[in-house]
C-alpha positions in Angstrom: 5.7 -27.9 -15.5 3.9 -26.4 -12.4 5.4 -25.6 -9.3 4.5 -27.4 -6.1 2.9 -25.2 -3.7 3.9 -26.0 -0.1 2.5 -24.6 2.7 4.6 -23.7 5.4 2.3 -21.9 8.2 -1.7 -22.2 8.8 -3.1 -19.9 11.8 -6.8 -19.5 13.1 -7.3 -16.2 14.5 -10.8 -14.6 15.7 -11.2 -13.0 11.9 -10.6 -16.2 9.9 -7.6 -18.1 8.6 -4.1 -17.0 7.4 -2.0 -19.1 5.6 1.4 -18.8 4.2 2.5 -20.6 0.8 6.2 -21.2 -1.1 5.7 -22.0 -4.6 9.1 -21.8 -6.6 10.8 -18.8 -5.8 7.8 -16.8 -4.0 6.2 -16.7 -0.8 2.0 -15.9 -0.2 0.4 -14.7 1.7 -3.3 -15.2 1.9 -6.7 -15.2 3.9 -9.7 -17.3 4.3 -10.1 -19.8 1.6 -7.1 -19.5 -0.9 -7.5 -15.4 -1.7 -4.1 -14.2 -2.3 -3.1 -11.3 -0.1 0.5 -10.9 -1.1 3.0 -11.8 -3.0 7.1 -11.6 -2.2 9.9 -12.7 -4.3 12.1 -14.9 -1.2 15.4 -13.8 -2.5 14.5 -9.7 -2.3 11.1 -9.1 0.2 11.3 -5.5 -1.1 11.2 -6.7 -4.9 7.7 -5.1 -6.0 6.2 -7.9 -8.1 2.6 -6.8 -9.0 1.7 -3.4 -10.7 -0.8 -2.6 -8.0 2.1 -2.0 -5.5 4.4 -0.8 -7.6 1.9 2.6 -8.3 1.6 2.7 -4.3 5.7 3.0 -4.3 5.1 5.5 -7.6 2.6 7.7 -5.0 5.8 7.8 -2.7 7.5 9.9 -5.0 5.0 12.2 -5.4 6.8 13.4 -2.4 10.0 14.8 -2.9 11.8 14.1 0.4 9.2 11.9 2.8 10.9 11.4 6.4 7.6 10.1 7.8 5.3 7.4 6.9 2.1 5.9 7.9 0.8 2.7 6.4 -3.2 1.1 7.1 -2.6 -2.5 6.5 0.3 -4.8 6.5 -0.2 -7.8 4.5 3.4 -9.3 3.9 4.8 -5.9 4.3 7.1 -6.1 1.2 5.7 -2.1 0.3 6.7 -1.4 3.6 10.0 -2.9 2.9 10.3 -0.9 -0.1 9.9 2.1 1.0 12.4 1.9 4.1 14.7 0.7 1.3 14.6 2.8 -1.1 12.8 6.1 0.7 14.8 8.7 2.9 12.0 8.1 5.7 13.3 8.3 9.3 10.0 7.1 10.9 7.7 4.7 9.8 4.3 3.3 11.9 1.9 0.5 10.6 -1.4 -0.2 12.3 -2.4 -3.7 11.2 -5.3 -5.5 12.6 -4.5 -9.3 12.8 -1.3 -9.9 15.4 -0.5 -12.8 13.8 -0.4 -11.0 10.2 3.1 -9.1 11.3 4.6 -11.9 13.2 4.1 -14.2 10.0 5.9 -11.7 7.9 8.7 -11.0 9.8 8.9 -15.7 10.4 8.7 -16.8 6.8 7.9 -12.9 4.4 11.3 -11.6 4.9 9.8 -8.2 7.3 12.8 -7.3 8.9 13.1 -5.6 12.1 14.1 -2.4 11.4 14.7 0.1 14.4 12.6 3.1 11.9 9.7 0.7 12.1 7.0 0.7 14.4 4.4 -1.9 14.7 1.0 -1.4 16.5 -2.1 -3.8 16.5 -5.5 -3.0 16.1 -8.6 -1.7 13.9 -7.1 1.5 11.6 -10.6 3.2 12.2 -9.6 3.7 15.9 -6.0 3.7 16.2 -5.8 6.6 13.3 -6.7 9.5 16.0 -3.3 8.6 17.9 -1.3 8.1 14.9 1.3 10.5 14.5 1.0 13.1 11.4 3.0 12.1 8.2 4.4 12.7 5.1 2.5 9.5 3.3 -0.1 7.7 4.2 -1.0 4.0 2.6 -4.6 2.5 2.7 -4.7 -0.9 2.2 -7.1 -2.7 4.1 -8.4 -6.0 2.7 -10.0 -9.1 4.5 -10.8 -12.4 2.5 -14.2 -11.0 1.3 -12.2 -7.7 -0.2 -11.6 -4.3 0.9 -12.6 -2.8 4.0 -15.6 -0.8 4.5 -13.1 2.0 5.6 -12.1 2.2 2.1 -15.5 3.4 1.7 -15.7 5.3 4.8 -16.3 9.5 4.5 -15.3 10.0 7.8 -12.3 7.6 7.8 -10.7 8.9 4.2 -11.2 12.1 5.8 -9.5 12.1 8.8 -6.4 9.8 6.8 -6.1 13.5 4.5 -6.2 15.7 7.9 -3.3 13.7 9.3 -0.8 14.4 6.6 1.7 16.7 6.9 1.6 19.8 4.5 2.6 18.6 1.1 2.1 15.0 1.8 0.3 12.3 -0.1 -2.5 10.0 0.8 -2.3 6.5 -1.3 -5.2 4.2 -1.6 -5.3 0.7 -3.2 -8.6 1.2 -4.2 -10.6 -2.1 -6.0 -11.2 -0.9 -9.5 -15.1 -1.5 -11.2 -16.1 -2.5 -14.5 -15.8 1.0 -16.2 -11.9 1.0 -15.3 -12.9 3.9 -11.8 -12.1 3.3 -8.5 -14.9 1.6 -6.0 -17.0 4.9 -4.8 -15.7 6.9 -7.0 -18.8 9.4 -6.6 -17.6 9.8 -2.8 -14.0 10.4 -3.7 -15.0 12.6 -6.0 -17.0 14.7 -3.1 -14.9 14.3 -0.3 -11.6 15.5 -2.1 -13.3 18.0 -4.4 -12.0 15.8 -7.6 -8.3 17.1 -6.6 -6.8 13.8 -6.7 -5.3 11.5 -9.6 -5.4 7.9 -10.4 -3.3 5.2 -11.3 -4.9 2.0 -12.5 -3.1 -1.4 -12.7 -3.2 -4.4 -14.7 -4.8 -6.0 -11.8 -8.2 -4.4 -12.0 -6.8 -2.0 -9.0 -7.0 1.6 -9.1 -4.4 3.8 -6.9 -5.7 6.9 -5.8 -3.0 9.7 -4.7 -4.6 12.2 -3.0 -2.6 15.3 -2.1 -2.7 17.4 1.8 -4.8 20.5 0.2 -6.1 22.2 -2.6 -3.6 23.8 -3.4 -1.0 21.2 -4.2 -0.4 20.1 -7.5 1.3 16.8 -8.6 4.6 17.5 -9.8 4.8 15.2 -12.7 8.4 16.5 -14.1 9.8 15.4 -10.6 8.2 12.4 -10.6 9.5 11.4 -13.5 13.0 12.3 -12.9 12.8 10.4 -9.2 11.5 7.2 -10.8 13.9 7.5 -13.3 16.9 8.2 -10.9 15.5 5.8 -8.2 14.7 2.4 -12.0 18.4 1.1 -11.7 17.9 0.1 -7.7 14.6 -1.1 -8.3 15.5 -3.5 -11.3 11.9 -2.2 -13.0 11.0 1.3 -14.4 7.8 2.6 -13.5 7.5 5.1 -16.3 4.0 2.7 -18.0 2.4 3.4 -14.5 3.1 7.1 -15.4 1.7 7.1 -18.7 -1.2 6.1 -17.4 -2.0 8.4 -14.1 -4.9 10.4 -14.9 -6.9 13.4 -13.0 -10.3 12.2 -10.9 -12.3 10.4 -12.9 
């Protein structure tokens, strides 16, 4: 039997419409004309329900002990949630573009107001400069049409690599193409000298963790052992997103 779908909030902003849905036990999030944005689970807003943000949370642990973390796109902020959760970070800043986007989360997506969080409005391409350095970054910048031109942006997925800290991690939610690559993969390829690895999803999606420098390697032993240690709090195990991360494609 399906599941009514009710909607419980509709705003008009100057970039299109956002609209909140219930159906059963989640909550949506989506923009323009019915394109899904998000998806949280009502009883647990930092429960990771698709595969796609589940590899974003697996590109945490890349780092061994985050403190700082800078994320490029709300949406219902259920990564976010994650990570304060289940991360030892200490500071964490979101630039998100649409006002009403974070103020929906935190009325009806579960986004708590939590005193390491800091929320400030605007377009990523500008507000990056005056972001504080981190120890991740997240890039996920979507509209109702799909991603961002940022996420195709030299100059942009530049400086988001200059503004980690040394041995950080750059993740990027990166739409996946027919032959299974991420979207540009020719200009990932050239801007980050093919030192990077992928992770794609069930979702078509393909998560891009891109390290500081050269010189830093992906520590997959310690990965494995932090998603391992980290599976019993989560409620899923990530080790089939780990069979599948790859080197640049």
């Amino acid at each position: 039997m399906e599941k009514e779908e009710r909607l419980l909030a509709e705003v008009r902003d100057a970039f299109g419409l956002i609209r909140v849905l219930e159906v059963g036990d989640y909550r949506f999030l989506e923009f323009g004309a019915a394109v899904e944005q998000s998806c949280v689970f009502t009883a647990d807003p930092a429960w990771l329900e698709y595969d796609y943000t589940r590899a974003m949370l697996l590109g945490a642990l890349c780092h061994p002990q985050p403190e700082t973390a800078l994320f490029l796109g709300l949406g219902a902020g259920n990564l976010t949630q994650a990570c304060l959760k289940f991360l030892p970070l200490e500071d964490v800043e979101v630039i998100e573009l649409r006002p009403a986007v974070p103020e929906l989360a935190m009325q009806y997506l579960g986004l708590q107001n939590d005193p390491r969080l800091y929320i400030r409005i605007g377009d990523a391409t500008e507000l990056l400069e005056t972001a504080e350095t981190a120890d991740l970054i997240f890039v996920d910048l979507y509209n109702d049409s799909g991603p961002d031109a940022a996420h195709l942006a030299w100059s942009f997925l530049k400086r988001c690599q200059e503004k980690l800290n040394p041995g950080g991690w750059l993740v990027i939610n990166q739409w996946g193409t027919d032959d299974d690559r991420p979207l540009g993969a020719a200009l990932l390829r050239g801007l980050y000298h093919r030192h990077y690895w992928e992770c794609p999803v069930k979702e078509g999606n393909v998560v891009v963790l891109v390290p500081a420098d050269l010189d830093q390697q992906l520590d997959l032993a310690g990965l494995r052992s932090r998603a391992e240690a980290l599976a019993p709090r989560l409620g899923y195990p990530l080790d089939s997103l780990i069979g599948v991360l790859r080197p640049a494609s």
